[in-house]
VMD Tcl script that builds the backbone (N, CA, C; Angstrom):
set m [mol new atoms 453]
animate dup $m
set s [atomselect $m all]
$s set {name element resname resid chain x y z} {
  {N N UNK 1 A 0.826 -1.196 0.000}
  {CA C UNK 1 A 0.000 0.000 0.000}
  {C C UNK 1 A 0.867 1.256 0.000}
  {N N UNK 2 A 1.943 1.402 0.406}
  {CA C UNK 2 A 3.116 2.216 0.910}
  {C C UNK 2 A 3.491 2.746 -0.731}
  {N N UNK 3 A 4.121 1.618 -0.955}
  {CA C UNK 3 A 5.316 1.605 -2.241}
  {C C UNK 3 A 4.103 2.226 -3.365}
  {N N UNK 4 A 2.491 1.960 -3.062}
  {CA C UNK 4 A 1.586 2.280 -4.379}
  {C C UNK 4 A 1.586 3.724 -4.263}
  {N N UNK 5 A 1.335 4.279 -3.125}
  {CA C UNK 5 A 0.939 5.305 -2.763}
  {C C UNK 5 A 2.126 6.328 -3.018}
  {N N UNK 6 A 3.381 5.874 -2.494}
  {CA C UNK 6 A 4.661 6.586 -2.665}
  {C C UNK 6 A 4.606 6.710 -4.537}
  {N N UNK 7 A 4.265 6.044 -4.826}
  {CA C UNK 7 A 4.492 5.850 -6.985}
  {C C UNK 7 A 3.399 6.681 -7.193}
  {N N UNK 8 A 2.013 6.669 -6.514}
  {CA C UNK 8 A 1.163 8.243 -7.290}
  {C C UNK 8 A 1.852 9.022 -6.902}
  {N N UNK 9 A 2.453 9.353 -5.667}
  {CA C UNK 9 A 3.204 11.077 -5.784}
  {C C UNK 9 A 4.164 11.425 -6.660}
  {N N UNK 10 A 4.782 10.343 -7.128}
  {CA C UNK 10 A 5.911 10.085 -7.597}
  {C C UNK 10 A 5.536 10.511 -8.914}
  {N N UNK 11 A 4.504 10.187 -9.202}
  {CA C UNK 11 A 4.155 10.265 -10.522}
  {C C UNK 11 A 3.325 11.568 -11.056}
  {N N UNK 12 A 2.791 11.986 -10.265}
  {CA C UNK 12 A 2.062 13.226 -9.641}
  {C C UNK 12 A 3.323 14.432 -9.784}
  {N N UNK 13 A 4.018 14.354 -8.771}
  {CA C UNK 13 A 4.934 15.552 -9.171}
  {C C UNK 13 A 5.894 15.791 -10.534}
  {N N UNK 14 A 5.868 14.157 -11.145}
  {CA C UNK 14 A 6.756 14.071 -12.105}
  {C C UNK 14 A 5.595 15.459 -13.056}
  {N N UNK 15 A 4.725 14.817 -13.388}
  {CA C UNK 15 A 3.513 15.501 -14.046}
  {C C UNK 15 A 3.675 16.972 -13.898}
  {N N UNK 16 A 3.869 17.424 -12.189}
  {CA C UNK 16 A 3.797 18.830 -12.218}
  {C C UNK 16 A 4.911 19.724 -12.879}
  {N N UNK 17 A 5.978 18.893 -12.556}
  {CA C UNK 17 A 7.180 19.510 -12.976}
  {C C UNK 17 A 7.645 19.847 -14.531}
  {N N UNK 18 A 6.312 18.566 -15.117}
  {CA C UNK 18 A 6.632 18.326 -16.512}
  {C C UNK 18 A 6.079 19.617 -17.319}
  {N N UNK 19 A 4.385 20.309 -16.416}
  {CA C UNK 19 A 3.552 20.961 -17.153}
  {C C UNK 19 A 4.164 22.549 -16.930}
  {N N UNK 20 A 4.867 22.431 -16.383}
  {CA C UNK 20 A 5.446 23.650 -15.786}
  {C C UNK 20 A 6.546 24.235 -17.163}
  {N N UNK 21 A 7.299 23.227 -17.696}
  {CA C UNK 21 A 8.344 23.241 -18.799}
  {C C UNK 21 A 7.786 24.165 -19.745}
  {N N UNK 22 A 7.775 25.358 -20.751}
  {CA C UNK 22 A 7.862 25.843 -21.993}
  {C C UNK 22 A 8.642 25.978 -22.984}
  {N N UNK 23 A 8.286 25.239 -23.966}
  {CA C UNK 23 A 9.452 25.611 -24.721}
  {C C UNK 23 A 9.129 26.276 -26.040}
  {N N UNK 24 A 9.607 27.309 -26.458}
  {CA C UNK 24 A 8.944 27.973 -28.142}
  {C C UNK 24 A 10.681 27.900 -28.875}
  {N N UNK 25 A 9.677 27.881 -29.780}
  {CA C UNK 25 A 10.821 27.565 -30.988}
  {C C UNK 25 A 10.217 29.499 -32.051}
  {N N UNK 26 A 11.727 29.507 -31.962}
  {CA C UNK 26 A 11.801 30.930 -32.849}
  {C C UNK 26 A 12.776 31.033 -34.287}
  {N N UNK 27 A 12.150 31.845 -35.595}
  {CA C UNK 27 A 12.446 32.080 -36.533}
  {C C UNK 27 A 14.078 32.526 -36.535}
  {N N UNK 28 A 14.068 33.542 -35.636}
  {CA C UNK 28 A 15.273 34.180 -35.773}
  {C C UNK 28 A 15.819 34.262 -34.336}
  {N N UNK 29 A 17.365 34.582 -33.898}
  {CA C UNK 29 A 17.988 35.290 -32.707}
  {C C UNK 29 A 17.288 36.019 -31.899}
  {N N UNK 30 A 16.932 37.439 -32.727}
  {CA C UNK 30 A 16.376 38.507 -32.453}
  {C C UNK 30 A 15.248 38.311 -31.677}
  {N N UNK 31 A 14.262 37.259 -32.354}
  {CA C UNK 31 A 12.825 37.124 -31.601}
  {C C UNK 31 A 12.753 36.560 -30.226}
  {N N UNK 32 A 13.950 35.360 -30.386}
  {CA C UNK 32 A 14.238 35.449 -29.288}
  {C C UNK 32 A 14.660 35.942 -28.105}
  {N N UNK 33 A 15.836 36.474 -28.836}
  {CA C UNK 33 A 16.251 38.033 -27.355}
  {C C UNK 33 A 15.215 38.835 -26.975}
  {N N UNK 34 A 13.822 39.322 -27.648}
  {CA C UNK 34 A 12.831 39.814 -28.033}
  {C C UNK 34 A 12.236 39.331 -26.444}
  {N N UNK 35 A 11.807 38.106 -26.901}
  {CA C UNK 35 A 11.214 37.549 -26.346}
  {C C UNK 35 A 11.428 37.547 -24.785}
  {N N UNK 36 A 12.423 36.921 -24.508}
  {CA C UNK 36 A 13.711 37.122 -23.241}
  {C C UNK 36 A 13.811 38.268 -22.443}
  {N N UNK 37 A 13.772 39.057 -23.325}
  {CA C UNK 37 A 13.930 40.656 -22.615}
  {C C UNK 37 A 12.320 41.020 -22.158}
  {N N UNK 38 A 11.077 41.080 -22.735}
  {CA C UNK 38 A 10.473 41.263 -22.555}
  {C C UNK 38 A 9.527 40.521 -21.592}
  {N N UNK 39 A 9.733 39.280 -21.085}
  {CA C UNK 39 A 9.408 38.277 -20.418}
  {C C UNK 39 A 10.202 38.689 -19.178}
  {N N UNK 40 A 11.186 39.196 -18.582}
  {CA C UNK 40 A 12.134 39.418 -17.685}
  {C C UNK 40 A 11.611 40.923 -17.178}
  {N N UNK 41 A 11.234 42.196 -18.100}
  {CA C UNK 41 A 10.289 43.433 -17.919}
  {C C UNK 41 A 9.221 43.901 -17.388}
  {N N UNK 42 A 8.551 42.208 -17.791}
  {CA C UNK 42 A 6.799 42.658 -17.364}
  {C C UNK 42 A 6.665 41.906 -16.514}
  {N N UNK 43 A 5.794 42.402 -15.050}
  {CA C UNK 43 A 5.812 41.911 -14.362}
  {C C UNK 43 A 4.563 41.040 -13.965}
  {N N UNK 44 A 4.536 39.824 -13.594}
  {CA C UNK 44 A 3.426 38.988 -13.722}
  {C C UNK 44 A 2.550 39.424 -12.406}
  {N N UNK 45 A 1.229 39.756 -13.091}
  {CA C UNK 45 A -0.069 40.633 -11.889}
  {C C UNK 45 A -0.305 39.579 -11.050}
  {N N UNK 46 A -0.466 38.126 -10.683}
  {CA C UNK 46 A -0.975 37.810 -9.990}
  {C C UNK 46 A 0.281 37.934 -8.490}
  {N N UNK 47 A 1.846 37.571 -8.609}
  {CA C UNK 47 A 2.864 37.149 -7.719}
  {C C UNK 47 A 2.616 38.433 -7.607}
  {N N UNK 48 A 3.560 39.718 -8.445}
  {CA C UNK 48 A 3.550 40.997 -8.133}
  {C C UNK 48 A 5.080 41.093 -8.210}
  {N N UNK 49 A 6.048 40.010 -7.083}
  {CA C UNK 49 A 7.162 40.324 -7.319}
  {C C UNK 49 A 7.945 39.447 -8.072}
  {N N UNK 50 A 7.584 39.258 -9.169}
  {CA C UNK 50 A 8.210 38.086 -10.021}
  {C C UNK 50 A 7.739 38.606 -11.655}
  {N N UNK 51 A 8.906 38.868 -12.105}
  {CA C UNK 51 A 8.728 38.748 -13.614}
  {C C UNK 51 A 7.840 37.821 -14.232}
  {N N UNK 52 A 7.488 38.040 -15.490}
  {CA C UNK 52 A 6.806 37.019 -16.089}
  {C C UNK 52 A 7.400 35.276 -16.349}
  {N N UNK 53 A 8.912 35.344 -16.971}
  {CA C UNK 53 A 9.888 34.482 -16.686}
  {C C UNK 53 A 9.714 33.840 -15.556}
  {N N UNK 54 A 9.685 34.049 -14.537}
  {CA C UNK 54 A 10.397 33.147 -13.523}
  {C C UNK 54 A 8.654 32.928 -12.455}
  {N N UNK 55 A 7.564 33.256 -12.494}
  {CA C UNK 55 A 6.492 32.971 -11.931}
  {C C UNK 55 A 5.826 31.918 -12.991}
  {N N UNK 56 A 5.408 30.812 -12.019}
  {CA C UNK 56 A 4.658 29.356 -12.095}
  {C C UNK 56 A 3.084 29.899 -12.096}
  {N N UNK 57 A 2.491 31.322 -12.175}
  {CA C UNK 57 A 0.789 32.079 -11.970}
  {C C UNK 57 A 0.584 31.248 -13.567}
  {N N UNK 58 A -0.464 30.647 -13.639}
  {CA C UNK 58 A -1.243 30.829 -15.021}
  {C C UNK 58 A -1.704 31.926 -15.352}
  {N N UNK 59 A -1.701 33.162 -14.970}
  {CA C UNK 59 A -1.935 34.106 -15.755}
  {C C UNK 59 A -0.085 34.634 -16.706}
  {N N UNK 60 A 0.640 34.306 -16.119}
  {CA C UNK 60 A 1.963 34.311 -16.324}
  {C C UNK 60 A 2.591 33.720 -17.291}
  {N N UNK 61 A 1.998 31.912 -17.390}
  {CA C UNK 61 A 1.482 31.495 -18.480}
  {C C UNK 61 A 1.045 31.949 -19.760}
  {N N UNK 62 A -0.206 32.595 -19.774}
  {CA C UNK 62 A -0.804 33.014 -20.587}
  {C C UNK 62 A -0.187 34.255 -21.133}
  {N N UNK 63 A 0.562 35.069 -20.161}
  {CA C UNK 63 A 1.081 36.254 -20.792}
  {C C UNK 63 A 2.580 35.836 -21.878}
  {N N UNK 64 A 3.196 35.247 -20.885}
  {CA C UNK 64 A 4.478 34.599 -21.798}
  {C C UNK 64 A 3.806 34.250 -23.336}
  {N N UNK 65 A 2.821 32.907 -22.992}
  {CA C UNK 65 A 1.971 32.513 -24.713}
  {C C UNK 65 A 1.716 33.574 -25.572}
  {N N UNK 66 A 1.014 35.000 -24.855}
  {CA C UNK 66 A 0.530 36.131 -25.612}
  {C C UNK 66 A 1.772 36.517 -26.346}
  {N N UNK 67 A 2.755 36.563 -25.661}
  {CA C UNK 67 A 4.147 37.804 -25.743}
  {C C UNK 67 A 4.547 37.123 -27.183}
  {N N UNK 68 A 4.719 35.568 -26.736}
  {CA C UNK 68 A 5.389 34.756 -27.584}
  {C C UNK 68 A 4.801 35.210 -29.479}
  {N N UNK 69 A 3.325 34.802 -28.996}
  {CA C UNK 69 A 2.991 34.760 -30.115}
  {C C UNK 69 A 2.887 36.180 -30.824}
  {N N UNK 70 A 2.992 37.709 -29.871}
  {CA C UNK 70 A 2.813 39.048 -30.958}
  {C C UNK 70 A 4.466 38.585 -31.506}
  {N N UNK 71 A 5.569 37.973 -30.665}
  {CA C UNK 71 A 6.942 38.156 -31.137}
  {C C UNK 71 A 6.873 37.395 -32.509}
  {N N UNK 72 A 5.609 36.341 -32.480}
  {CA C UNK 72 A 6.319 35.451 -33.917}
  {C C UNK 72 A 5.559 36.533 -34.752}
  {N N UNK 73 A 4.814 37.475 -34.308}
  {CA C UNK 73 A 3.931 38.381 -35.683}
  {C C UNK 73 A 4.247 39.018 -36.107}
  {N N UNK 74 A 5.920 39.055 -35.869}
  {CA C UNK 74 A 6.466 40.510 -36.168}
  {C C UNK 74 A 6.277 41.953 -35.506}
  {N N UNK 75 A 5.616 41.895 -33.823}
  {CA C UNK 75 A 5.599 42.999 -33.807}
  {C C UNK 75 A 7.006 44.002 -32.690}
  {N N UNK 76 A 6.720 44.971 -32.839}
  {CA C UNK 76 A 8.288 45.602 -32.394}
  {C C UNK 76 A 8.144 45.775 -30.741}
  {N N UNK 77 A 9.050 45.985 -30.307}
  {CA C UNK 77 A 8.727 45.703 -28.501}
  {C C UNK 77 A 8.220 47.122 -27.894}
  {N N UNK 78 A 7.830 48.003 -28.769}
  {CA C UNK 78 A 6.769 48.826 -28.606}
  {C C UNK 78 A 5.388 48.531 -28.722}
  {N N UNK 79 A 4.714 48.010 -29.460}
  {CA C UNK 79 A 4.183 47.541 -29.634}
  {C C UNK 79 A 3.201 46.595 -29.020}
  {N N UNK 80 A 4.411 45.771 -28.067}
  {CA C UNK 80 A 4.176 44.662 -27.184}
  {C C UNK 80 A 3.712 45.292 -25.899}
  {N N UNK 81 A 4.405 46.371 -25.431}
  {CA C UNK 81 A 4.519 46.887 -24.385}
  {C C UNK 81 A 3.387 47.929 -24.130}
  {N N UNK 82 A 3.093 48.812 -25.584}
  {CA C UNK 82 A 1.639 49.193 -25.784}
  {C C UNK 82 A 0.710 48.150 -25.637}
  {N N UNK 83 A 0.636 47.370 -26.136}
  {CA C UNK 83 A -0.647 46.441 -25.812}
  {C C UNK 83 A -0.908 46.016 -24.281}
  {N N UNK 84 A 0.221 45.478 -23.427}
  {CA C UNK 84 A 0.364 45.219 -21.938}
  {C C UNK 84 A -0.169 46.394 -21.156}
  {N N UNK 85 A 0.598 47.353 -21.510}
  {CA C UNK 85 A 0.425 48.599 -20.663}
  {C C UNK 85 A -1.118 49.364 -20.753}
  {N N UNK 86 A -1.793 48.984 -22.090}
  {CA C UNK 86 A -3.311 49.461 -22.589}
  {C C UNK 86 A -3.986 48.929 -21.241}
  {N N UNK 87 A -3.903 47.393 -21.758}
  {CA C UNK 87 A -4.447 46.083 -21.085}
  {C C UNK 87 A -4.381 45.884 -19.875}
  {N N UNK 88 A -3.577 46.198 -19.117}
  {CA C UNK 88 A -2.975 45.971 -17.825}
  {C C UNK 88 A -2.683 47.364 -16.818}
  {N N UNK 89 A -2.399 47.897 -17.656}
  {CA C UNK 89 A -2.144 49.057 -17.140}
  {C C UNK 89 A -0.568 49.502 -16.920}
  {N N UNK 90 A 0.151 50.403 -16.515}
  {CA C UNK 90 A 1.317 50.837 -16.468}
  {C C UNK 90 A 2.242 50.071 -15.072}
  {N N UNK 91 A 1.209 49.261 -14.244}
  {CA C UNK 91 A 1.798 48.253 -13.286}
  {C C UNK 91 A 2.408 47.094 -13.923}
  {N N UNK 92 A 2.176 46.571 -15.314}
  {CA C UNK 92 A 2.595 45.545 -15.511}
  {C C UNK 92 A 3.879 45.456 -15.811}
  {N N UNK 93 A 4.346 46.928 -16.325}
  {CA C UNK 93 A 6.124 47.047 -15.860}
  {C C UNK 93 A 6.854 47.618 -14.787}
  {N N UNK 94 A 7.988 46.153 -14.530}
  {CA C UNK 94 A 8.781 46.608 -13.444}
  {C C UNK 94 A 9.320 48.180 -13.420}
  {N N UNK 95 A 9.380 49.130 -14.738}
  {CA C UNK 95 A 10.059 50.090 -14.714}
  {C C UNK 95 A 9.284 50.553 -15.435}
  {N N UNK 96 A 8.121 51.484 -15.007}
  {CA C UNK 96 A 6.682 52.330 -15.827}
  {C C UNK 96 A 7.494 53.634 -15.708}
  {N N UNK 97 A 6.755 53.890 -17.172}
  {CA C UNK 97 A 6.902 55.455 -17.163}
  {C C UNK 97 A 6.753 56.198 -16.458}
  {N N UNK 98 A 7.630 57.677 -16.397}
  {CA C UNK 98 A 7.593 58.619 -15.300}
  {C C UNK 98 A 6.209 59.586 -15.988}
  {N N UNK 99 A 4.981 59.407 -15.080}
  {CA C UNK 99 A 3.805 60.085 -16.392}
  {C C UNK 99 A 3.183 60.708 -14.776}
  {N N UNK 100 A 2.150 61.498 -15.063}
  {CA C UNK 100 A 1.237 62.277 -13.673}
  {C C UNK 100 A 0.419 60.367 -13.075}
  {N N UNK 101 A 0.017 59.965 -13.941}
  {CA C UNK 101 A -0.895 58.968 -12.900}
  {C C UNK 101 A 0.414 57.813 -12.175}
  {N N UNK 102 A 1.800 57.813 -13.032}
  {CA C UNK 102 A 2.845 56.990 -12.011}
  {C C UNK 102 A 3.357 57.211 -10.870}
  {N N UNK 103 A 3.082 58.653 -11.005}
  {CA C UNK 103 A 4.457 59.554 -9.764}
  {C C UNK 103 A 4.428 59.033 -8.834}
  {N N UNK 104 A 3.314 58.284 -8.292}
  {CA C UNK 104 A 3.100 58.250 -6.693}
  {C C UNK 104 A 4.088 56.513 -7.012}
  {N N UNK 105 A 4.326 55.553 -8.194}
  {CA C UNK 105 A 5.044 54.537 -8.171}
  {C C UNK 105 A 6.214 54.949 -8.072}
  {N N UNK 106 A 6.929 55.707 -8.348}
  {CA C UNK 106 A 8.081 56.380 -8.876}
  {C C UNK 106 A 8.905 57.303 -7.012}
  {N N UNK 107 A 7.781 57.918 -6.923}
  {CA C UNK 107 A 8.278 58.641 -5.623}
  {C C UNK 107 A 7.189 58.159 -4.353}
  {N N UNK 108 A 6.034 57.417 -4.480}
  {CA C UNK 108 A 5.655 57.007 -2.697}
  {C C UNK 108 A 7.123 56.370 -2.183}
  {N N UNK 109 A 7.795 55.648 -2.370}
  {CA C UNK 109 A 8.559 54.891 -1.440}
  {C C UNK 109 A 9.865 56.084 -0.635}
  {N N UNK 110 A 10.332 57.070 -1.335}
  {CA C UNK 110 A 10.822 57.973 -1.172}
  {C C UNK 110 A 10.305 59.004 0.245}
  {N N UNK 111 A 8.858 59.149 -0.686}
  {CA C UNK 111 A 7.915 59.835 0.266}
  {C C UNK 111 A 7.420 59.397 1.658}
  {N N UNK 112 A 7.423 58.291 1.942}
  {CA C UNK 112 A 7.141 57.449 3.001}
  {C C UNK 112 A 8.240 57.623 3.516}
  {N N UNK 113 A 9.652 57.171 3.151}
  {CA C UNK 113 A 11.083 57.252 3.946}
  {C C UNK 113 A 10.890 58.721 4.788}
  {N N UNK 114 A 10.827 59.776 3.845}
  {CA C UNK 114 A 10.840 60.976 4.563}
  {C C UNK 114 A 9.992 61.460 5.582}
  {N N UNK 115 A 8.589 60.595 5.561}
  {CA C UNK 115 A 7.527 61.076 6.481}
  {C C UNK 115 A 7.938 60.468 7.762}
  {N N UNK 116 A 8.422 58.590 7.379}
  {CA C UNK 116 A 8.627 58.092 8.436}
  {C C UNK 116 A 10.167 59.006 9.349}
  {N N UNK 117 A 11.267 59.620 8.756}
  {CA C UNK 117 A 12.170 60.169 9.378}
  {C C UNK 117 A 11.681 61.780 9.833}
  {N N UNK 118 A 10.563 62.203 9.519}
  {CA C UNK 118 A 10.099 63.321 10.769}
  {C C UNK 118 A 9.716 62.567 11.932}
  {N N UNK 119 A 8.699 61.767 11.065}
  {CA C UNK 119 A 7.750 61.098 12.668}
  {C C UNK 119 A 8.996 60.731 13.675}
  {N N UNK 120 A 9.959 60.141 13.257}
  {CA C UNK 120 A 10.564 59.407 13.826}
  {C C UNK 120 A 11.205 60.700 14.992}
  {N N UNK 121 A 12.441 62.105 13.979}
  {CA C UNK 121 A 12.866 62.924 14.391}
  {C C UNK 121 A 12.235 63.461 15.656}
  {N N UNK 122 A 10.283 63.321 15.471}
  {CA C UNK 122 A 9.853 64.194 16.152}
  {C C UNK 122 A 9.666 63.640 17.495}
  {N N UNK 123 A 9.353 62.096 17.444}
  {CA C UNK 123 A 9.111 61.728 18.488}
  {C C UNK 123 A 10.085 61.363 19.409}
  {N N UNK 124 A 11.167 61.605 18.881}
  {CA C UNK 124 A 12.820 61.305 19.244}
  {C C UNK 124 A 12.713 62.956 20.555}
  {N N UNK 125 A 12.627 64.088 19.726}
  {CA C UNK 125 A 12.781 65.161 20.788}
  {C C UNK 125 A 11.694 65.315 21.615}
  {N N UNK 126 A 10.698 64.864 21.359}
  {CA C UNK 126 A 9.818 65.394 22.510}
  {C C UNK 126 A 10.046 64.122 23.442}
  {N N UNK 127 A 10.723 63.036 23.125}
  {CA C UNK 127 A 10.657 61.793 24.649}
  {C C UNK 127 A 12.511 62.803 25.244}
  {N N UNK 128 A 12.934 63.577 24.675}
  {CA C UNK 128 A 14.202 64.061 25.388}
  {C C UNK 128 A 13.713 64.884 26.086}
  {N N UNK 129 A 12.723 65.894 25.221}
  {CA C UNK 129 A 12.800 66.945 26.314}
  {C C UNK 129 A 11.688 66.730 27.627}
  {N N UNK 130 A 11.016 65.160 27.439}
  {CA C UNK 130 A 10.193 65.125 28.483}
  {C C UNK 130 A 10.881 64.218 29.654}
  {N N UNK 131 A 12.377 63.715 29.275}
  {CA C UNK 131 A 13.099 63.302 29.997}
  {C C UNK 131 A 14.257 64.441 30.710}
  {N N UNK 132 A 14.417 65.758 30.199}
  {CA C UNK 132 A 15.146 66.508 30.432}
  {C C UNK 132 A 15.135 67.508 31.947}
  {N N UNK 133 A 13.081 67.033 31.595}
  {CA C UNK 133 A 13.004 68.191 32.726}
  {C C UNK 133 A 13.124 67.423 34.289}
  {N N UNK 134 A 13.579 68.309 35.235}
  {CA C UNK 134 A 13.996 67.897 36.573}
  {C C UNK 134 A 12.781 67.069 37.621}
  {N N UNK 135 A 12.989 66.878 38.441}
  {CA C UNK 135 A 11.702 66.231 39.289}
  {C C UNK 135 A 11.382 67.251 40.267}
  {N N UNK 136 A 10.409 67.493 40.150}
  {CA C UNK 136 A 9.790 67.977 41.455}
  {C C UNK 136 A 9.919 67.851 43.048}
  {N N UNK 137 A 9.636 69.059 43.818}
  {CA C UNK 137 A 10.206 68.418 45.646}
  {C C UNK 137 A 9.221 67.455 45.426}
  {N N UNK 138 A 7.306 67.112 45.507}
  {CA C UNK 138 A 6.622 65.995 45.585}
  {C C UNK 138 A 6.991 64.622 45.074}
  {N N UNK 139 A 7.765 64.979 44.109}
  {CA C UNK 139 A 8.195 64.076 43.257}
  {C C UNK 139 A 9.434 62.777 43.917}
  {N N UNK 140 A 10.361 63.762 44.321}
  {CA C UNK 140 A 11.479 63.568 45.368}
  {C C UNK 140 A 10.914 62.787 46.370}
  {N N UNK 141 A 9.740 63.298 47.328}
  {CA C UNK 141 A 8.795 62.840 48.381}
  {C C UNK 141 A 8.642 60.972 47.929}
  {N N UNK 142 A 7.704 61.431 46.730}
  {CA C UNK 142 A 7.211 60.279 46.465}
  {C C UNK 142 A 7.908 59.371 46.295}
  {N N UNK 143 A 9.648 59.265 45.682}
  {CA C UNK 143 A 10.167 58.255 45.361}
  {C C UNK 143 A 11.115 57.579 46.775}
  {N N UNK 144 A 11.389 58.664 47.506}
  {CA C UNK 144 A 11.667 58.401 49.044}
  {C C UNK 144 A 10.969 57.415 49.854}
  {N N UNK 145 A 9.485 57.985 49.901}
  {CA C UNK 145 A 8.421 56.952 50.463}
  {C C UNK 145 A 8.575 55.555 49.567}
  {N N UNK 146 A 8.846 55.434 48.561}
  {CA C UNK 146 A 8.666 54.072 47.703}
  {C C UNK 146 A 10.279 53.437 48.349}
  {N N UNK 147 A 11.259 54.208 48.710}
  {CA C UNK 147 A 12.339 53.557 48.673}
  {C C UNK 147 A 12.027 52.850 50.038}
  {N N UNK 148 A 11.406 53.833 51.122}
  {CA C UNK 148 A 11.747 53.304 52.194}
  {C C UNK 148 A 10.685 52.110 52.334}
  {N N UNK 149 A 9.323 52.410 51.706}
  {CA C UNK 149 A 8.724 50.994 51.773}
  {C C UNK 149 A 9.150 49.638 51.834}
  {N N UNK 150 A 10.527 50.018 50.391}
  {CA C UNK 150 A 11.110 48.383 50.016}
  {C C UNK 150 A 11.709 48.020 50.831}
  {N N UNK 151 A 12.275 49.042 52.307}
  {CA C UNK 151 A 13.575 48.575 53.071}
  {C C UNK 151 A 12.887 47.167 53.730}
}
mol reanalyze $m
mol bondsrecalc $m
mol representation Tube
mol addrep $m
């Protein structure tokens, strides 16, 4: 029962590993580098942080198949990148244009660094200067009475 059970997984992952494989066959060099470069650019929507290349998403899948096939149509990697960017929007490249609706891709992470180093600055001086100031005679009182409690 062991050895059967161990041979479906066996056979099972062989399967997964197998469907996972792509391979395209290209006319020329070019379409290929084409291809390569542009597969490595766009970034696959479902992972987010994974190129199209290197994410296992079936939508990732499907985009590679798309890419593949405008590359065998002859079209230029403008072209390609117009159609993605129509379709998808200007997220689907790792490196979108600097345009008014990107800025906030381009400069939030910047912008955040700097907000977080006021917040940070600010809350830095006001715990000094609320450590700066002296204690009070009651104050004095009070920590006296606590000392002598513990004796």
């Amino acid at each position: 029962m062991k050895k059967w059970l161990m041979t479906l997984l066996m056979m099972f992952a062989a399967f997964q590993a197998h469907a996972a494989i792509e391979i395209y066959q290209f006319d020329q060099a070019q379409q290929e580098t084409l291809y390569k470069e542009l597969t490595d650019e766009l970034r696959c929507l479902v992972c987010q942080n994974q190129n199209l290349s290197s994410s296992n998403a079936g939508l990732a899948y499907d985009l590679r198949k798309e890419t593949y096939e405008m590359v065998m149509q002859g079209q230029t990697r403008e072209q390609i990148v117009d159609y993605m960017t129509n379709r998808y929007g200007d997220f689907v490249m790792y490196r979108p244009p600097l345009k008014t609706r990107t800025i906030l891709l381009w400069f939030g992470p910047f912008l955040l660094l700097v907000v977080g180093i006021i917040v940070l600055m600010t809350t830095l001086r006001q715990r000094s200067k609320e450590n700066d100031e002296p204690l009070s005679s009651e104050q004095h009182k009070n920590i006296q009475q606590l000392l002598e409690k513990g004796e």
